[in-house]
PQR file with spaces between the fields and no chain letter, atoms N, CA, C, O and H, PARSE charges and radii, in Angstrom:
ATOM       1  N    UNK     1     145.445  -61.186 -126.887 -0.4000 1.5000
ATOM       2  CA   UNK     1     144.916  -62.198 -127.788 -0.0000 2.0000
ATOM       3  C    UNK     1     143.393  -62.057 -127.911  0.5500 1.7000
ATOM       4  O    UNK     1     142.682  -61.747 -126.955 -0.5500 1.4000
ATOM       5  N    UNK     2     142.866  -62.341 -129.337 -0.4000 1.5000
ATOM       6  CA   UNK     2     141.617  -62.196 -129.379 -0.0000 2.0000
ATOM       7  C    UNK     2     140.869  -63.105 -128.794  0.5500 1.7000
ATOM       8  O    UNK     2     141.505  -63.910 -128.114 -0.5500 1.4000
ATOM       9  H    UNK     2     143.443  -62.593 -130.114  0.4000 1.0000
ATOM      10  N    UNK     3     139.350  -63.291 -128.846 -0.4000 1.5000
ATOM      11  CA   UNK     3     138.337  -64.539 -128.482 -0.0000 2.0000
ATOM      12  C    UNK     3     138.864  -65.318 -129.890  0.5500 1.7000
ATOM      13  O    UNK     3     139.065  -64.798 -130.987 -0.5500 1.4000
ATOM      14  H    UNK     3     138.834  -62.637 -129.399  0.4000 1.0000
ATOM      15  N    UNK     4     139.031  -66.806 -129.480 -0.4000 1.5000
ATOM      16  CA   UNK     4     138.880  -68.073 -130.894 -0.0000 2.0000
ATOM      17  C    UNK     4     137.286  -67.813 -131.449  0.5500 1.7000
ATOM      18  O    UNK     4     136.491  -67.463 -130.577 -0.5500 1.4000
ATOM      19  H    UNK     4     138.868  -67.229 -128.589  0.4000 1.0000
ATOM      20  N    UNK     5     136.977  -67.901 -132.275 -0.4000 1.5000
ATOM      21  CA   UNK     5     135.863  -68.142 -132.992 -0.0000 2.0000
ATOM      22  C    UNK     5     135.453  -69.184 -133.340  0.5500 1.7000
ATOM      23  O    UNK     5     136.074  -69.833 -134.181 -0.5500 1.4000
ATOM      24  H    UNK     5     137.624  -68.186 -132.983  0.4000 1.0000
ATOM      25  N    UNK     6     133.831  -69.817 -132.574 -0.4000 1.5000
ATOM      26  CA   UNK     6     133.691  -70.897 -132.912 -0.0000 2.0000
ATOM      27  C    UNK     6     133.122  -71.236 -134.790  0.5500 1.7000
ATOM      28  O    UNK     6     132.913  -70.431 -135.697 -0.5500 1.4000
ATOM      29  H    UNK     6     133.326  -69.291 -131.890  0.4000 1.0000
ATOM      30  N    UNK     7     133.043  -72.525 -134.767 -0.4000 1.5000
ATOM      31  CA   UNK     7     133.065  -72.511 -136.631 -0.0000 2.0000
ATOM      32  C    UNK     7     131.679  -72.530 -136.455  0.5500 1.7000
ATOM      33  O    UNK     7     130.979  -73.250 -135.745 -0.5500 1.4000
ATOM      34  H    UNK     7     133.213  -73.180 -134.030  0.4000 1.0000
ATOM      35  N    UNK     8     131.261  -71.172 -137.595 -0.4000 1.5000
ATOM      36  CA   UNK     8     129.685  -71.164 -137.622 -0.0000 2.0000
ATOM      37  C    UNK     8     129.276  -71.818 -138.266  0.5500 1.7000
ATOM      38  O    UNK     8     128.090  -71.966 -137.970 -0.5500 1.4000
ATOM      39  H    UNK     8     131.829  -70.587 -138.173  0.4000 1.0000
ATOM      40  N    UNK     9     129.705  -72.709 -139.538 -0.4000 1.5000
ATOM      41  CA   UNK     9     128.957  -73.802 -140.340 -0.0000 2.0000
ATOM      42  C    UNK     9     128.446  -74.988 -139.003  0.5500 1.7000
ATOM      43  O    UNK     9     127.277  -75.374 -138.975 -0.5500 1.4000
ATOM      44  H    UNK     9     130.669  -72.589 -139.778  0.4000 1.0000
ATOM      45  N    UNK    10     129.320  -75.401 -138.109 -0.4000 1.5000
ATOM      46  CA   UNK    10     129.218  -76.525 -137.459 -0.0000 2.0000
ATOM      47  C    UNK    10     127.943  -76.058 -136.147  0.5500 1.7000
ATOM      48  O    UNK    10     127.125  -76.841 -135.664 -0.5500 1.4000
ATOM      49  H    UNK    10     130.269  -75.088 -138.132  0.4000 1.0000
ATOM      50  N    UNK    11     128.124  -74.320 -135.736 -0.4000 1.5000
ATOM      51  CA   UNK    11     127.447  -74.054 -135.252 -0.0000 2.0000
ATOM      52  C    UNK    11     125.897  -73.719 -135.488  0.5500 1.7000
ATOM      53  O    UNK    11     124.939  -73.587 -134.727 -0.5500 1.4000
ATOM      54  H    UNK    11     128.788  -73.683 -136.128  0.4000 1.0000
ATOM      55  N    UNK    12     126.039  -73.654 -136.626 -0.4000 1.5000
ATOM      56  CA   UNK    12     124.241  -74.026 -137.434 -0.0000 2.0000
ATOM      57  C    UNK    12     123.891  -75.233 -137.313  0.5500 1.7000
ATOM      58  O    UNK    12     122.727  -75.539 -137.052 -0.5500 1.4000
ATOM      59  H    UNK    12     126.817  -73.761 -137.245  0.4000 1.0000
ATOM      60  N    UNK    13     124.774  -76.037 -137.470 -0.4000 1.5000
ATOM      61  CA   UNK    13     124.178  -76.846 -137.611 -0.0000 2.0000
ATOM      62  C    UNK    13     123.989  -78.392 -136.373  0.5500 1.7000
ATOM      63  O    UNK    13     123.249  -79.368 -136.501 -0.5500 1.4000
ATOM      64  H    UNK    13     125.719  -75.788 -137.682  0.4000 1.0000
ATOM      65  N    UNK    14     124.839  -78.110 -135.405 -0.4000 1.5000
ATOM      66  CA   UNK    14     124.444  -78.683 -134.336 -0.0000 2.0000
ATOM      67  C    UNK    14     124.644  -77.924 -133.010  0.5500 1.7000
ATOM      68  O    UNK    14     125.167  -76.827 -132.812 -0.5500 1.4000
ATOM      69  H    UNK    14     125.440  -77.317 -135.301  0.4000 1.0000
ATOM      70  N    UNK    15     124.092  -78.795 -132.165 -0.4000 1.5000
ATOM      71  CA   UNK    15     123.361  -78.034 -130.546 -0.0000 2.0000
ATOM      72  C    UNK    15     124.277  -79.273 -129.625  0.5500 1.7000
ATOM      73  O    UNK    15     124.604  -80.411 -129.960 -0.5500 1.4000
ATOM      74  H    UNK    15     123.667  -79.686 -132.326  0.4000 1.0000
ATOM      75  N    UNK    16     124.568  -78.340 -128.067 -0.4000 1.5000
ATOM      76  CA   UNK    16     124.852  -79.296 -127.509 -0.0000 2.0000
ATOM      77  C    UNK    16     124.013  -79.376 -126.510  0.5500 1.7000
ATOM      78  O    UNK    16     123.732  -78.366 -125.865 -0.5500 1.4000
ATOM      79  H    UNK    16     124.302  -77.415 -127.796  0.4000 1.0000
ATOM      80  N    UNK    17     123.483  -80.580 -126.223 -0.4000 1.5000
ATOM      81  CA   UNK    17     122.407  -80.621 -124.643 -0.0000 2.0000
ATOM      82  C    UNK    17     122.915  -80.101 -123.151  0.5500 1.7000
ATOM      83  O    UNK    17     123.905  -79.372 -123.201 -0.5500 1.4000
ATOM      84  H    UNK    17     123.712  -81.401 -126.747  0.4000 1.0000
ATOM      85  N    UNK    18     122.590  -80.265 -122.353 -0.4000 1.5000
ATOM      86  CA   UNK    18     122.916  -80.226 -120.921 -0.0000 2.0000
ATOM      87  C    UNK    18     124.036  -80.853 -120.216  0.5500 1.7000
ATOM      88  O    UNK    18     124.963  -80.582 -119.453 -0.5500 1.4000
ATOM      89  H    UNK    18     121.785  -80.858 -122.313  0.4000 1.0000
ATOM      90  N    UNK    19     123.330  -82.114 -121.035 -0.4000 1.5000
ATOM      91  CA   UNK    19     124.354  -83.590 -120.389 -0.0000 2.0000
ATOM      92  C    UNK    19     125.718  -83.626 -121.630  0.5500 1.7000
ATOM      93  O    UNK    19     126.749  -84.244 -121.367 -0.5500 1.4000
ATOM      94  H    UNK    19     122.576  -82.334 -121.655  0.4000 1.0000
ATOM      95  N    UNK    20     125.609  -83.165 -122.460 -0.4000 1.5000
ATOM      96  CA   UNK    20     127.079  -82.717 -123.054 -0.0000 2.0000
ATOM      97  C    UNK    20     126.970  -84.009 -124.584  0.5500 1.7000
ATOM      98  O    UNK    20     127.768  -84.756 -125.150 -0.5500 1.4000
ATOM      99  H    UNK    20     124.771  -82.663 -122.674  0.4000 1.0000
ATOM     100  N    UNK    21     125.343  -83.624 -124.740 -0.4000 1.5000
ATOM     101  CA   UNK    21     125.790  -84.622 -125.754 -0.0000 2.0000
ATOM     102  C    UNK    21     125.854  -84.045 -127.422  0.5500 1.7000
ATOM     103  O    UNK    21     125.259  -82.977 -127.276 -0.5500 1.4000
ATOM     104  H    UNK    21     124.695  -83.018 -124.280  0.4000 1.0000
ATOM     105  N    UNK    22     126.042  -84.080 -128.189 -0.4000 1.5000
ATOM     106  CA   UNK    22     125.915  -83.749 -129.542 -0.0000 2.0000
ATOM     107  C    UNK    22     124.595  -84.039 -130.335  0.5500 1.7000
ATOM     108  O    UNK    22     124.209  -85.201 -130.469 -0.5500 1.4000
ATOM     109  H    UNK    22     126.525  -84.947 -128.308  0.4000 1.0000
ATOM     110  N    UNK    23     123.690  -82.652 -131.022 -0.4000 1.5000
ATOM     111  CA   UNK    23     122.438  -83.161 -131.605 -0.0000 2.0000
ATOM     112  C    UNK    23     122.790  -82.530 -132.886  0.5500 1.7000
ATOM     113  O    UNK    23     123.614  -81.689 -133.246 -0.5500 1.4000
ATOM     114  H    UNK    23     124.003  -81.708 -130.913  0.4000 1.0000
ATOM     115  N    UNK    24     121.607  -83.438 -133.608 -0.4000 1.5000
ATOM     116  CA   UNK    24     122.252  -82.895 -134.890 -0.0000 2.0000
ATOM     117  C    UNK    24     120.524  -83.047 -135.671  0.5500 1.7000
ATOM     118  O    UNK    24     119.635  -83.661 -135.081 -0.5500 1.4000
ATOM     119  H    UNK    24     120.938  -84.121 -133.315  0.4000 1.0000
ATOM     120  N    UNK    25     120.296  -82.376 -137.052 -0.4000 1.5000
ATOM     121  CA   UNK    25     119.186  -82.415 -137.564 -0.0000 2.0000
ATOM     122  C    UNK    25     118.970  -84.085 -138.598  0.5500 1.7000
ATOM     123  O    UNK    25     120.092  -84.567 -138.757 -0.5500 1.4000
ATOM     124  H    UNK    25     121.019  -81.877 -137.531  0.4000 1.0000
ATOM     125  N    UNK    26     118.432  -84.518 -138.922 -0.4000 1.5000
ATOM     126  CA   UNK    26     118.727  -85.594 -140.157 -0.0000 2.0000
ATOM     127  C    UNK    26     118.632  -85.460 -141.418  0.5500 1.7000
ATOM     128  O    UNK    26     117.706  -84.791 -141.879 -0.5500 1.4000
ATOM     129  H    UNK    26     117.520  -84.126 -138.793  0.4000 1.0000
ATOM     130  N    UNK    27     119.275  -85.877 -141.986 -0.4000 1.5000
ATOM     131  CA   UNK    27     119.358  -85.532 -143.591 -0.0000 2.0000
ATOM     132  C    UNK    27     118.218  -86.248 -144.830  0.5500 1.7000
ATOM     133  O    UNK    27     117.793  -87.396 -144.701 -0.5500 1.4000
ATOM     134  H    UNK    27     120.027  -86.420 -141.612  0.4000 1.0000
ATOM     135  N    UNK    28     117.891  -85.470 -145.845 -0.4000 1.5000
ATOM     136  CA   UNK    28     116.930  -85.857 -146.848 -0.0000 2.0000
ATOM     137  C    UNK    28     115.456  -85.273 -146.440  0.5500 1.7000
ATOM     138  O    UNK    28     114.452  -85.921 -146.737 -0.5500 1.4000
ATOM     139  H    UNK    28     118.237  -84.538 -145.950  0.4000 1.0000
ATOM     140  N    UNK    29     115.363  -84.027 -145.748 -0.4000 1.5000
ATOM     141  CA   UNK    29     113.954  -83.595 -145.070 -0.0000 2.0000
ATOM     142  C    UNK    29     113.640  -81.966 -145.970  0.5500 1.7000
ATOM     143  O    UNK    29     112.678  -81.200 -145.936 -0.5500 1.4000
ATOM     144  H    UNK    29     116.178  -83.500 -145.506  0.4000 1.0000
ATOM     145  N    UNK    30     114.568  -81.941 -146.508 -0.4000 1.5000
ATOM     146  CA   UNK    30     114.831  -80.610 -147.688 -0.0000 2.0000
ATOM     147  C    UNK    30     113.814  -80.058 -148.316  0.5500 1.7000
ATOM     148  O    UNK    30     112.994  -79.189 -148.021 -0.5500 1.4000
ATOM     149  H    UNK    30     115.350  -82.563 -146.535  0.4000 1.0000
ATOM     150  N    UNK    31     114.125  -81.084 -149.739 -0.4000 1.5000
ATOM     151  CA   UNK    31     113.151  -80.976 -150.907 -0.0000 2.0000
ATOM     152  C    UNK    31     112.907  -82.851 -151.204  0.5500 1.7000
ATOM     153  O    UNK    31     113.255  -83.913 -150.687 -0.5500 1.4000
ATOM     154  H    UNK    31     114.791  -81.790 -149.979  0.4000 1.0000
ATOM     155  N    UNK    32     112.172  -82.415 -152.252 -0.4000 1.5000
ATOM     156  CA   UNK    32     111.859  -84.018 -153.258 -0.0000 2.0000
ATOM     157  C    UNK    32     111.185  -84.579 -152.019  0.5500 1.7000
ATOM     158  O    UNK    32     111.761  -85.491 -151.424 -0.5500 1.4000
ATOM     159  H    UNK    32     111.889  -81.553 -152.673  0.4000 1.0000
ATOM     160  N    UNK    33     109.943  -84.093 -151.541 -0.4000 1.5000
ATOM     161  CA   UNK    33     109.170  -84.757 -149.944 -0.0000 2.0000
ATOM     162  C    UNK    33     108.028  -85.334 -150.333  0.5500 1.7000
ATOM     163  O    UNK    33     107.456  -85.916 -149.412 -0.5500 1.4000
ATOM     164  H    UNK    33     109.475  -83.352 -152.024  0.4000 1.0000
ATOM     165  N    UNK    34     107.288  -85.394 -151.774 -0.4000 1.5000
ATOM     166  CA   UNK    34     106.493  -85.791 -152.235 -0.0000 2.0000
ATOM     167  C    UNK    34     106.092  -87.274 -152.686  0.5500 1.7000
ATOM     168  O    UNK    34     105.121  -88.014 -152.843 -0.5500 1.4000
ATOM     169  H    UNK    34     107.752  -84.921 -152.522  0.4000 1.0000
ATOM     170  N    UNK    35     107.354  -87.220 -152.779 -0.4000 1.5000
ATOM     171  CA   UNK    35     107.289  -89.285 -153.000 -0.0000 2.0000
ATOM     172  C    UNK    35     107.589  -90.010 -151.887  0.5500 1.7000
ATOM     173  O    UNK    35     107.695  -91.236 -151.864 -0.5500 1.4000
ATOM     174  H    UNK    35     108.143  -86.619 -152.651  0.4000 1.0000
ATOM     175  N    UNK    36     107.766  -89.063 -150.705 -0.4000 1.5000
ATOM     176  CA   UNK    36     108.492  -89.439 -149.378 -0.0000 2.0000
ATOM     177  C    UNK    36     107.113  -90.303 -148.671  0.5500 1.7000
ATOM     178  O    UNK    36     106.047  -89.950 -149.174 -0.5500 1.4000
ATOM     179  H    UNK    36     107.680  -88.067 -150.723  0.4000 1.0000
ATOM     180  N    UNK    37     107.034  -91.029 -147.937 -0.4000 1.5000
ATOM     181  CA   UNK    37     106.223  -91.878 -147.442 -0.0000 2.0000
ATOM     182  C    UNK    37     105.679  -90.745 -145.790  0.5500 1.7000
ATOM     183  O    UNK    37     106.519  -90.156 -145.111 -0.5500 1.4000
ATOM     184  H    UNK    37     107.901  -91.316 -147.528  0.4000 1.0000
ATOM     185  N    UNK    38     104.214  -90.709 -145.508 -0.4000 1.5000
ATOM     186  CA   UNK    38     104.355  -89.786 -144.028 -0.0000 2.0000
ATOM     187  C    UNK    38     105.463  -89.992 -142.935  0.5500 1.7000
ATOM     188  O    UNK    38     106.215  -89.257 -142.294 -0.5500 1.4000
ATOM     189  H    UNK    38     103.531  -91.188 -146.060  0.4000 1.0000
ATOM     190  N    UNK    39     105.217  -91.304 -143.022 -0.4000 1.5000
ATOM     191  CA   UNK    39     106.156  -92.266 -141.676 -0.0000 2.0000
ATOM     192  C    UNK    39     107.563  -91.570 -142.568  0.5500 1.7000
ATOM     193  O    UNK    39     107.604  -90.347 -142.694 -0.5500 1.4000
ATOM     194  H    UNK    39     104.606  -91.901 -143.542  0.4000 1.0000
ATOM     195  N    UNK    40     108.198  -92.064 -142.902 -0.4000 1.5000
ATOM     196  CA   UNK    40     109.767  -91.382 -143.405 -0.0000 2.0000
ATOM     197  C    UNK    40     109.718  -90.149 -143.142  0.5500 1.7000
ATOM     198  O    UNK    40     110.872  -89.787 -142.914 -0.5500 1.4000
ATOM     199  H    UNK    40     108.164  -93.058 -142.799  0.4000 1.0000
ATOM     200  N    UNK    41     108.914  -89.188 -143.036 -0.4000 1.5000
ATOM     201  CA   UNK    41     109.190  -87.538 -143.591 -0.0000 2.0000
ATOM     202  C    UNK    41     108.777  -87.097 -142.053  0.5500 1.7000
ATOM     203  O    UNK    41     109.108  -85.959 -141.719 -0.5500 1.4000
ATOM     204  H    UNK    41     107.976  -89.482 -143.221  0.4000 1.0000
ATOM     205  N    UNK    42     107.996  -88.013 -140.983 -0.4000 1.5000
ATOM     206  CA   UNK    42     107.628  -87.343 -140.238 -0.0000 2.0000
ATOM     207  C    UNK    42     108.966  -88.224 -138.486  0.5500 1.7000
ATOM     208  O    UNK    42     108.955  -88.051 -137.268 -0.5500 1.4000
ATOM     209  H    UNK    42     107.727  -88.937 -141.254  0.4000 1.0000
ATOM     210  N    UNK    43     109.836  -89.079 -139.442 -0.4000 1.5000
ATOM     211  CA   UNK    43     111.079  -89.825 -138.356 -0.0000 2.0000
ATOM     212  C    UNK    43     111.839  -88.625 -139.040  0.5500 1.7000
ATOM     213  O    UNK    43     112.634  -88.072 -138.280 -0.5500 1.4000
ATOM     214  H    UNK    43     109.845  -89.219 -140.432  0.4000 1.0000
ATOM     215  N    UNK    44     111.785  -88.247 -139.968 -0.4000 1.5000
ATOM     216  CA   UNK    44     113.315  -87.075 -140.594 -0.0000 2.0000
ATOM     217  C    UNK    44     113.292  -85.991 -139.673  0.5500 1.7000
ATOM     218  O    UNK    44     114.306  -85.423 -139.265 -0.5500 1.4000
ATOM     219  H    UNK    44     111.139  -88.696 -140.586  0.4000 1.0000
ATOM     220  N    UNK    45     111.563  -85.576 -139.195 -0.4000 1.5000
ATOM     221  CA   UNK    45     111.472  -84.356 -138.304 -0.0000 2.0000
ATOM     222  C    UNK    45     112.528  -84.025 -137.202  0.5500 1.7000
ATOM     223  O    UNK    45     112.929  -82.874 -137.030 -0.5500 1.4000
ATOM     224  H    UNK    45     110.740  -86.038 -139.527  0.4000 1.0000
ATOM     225  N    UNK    46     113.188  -85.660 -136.067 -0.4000 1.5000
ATOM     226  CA   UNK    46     113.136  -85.701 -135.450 -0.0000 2.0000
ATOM     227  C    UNK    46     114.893  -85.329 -135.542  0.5500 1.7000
ATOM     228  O    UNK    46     115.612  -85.322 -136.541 -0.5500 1.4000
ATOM     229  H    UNK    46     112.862  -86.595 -136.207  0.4000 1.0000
ATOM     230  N    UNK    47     115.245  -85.031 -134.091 -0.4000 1.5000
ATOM     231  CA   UNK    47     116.788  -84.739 -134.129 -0.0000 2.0000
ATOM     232  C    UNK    47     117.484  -86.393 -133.843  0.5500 1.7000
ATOM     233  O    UNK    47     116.910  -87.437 -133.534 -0.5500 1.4000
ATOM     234  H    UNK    47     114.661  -85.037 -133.279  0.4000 1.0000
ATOM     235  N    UNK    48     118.482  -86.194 -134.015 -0.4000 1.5000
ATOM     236  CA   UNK    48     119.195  -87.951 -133.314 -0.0000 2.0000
ATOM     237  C    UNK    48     121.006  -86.831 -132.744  0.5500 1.7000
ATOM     238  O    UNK    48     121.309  -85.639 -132.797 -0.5500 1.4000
ATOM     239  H    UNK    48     118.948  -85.345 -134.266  0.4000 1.0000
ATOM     240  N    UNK    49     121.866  -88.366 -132.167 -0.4000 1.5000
ATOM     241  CA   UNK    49     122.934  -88.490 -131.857 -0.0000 2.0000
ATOM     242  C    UNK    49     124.179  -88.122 -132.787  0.5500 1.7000
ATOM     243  O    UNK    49     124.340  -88.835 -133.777 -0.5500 1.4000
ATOM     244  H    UNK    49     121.620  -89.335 -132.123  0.4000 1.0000
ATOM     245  N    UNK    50     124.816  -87.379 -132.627 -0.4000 1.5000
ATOM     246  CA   UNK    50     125.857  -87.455 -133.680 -0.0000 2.0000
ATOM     247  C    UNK    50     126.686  -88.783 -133.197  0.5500 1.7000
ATOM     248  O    UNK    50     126.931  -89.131 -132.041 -0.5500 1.4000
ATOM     249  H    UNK    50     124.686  -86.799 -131.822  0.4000 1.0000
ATOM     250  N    UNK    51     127.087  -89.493 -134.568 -0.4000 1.5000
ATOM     251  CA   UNK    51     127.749  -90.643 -134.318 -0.0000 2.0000
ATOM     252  C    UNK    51     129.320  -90.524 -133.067  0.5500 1.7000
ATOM     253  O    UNK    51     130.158  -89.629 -132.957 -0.5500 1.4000
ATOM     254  H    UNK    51     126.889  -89.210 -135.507  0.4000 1.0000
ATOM     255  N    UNK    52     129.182  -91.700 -132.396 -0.4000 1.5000
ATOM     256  CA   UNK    52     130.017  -91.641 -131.512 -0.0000 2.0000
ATOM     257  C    UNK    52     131.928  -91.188 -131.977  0.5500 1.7000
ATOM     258  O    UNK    52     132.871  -90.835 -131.269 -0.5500 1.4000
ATOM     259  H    UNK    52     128.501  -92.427 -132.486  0.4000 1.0000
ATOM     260  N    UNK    53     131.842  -91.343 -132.932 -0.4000 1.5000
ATOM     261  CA   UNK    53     134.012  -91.180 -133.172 -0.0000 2.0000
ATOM     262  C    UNK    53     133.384  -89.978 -133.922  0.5500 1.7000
ATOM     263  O    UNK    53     134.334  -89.701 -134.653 -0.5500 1.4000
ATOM     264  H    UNK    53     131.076  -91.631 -133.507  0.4000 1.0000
ATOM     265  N    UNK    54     132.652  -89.296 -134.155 -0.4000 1.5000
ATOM     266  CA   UNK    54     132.585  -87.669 -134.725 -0.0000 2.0000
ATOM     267  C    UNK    54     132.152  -86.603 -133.455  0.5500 1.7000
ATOM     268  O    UNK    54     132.327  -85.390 -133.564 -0.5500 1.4000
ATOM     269  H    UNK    54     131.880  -89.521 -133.561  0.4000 1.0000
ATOM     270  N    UNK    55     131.555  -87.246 -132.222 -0.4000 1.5000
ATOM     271  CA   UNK    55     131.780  -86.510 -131.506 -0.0000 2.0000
ATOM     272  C    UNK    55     132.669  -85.370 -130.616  0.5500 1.7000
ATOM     273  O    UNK    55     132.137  -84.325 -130.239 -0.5500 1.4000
ATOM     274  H    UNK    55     131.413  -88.232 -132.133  0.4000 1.0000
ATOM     275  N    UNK    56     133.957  -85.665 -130.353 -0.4000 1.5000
ATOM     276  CA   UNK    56     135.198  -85.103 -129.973 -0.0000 2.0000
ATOM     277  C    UNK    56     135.101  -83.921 -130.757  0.5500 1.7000
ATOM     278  O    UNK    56     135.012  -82.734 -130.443 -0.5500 1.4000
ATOM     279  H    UNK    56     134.389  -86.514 -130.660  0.4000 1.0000
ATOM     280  N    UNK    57     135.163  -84.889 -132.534 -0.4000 1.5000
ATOM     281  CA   UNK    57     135.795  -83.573 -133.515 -0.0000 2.0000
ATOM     282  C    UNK    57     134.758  -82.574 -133.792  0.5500 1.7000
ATOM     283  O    UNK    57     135.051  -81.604 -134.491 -0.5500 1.4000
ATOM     284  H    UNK    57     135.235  -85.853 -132.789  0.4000 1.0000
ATOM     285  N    UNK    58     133.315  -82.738 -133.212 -0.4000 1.5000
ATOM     286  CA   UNK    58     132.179  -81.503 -133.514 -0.0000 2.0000
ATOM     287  C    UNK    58     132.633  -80.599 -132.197  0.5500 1.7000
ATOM     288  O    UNK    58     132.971  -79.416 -132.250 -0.5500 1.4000
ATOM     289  H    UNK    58     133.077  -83.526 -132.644  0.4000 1.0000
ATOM     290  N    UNK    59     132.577  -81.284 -131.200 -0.4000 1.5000
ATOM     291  CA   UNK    59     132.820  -80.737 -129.726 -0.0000 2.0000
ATOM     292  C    UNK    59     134.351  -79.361 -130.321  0.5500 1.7000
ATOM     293  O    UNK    59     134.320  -78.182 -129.968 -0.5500 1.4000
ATOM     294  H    UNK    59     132.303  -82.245 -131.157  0.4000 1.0000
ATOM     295  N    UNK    60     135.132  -79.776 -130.939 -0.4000 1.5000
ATOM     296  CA   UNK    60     136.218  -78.693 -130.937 -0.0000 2.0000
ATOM     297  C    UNK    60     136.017  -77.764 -131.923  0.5500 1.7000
ATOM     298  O    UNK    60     136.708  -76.773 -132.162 -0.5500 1.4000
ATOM     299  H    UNK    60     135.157  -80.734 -131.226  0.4000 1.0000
ATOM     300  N    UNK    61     134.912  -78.189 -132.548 -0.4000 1.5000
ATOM     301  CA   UNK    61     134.658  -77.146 -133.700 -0.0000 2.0000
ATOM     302  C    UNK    61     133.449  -75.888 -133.070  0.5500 1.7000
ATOM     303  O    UNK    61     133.278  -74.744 -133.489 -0.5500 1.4000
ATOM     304  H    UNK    61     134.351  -78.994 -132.354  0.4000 1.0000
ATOM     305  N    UNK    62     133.000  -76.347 -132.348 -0.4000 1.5000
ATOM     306  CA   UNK    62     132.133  -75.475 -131.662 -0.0000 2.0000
ATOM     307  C    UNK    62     132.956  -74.854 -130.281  0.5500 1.7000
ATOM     308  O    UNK    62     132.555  -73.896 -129.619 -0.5500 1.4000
ATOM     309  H    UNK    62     133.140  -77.277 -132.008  0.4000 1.0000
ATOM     310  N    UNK    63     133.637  -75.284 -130.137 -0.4000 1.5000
ATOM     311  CA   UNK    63     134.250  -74.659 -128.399 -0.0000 2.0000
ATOM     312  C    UNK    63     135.073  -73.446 -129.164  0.5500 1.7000
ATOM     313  O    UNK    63     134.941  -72.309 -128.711 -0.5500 1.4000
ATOM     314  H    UNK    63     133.963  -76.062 -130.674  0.4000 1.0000
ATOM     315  N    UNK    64     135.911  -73.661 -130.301 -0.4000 1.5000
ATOM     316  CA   UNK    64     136.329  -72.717 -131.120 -0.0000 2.0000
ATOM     317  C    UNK    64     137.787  -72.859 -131.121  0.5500 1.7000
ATOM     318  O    UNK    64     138.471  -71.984 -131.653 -0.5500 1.4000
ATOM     319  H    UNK    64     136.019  -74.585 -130.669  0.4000 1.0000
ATOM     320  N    UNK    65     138.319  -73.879 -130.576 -0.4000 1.5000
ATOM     321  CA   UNK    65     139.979  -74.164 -130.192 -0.0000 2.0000
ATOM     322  C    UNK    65     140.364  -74.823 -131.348  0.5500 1.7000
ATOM     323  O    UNK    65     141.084  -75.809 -131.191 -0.5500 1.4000
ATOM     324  H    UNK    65     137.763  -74.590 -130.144  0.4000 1.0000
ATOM     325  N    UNK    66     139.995  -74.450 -132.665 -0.4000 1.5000
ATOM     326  CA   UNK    66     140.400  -74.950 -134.082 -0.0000 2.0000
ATOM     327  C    UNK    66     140.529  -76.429 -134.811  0.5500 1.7000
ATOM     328  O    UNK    66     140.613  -77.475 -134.167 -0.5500 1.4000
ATOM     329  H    UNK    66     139.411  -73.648 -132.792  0.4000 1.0000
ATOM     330  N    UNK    67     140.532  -76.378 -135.798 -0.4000 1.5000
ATOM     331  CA   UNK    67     140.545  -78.053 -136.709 -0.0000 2.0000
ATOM     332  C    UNK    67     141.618  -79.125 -135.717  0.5500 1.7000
ATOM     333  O    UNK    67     141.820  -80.288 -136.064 -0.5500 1.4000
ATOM     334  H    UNK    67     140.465  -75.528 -136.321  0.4000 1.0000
């Protein structure tokens, strides 16, 4: 049997910490940053939590043991 492959969309786009938690980037930090306020554009920088009931299902998309 081969290695599972973890899903590389999910793997771009989030990290898991030490302590096993789920990080993720925040959304709206793209484009269109010009009308964006400093304070807004410079909290978007920051990483946060993936919400708690989407955790499990990122966790299996990255371990690679399928949908």
């Amino acid at each position: 049997m081969p290695k599972i492959k973890s899903h590389r969309g999910a793997a771009k786009r989030f990290k898991t910490t030490g302590s096993g938690k789920v990080r993720r980037q925040k959304a709206y930090h793209s484009h269109l940053l010009t009308k964006k306020d400093p304070k807004r554009k410079r909290q978007l920088r920051k990483q946060t939590d993936v919400y708690s009931g989407q955790v499990q299902y990122v966790k299996r998309l990255l371990s690679g043991s399928g949908k």
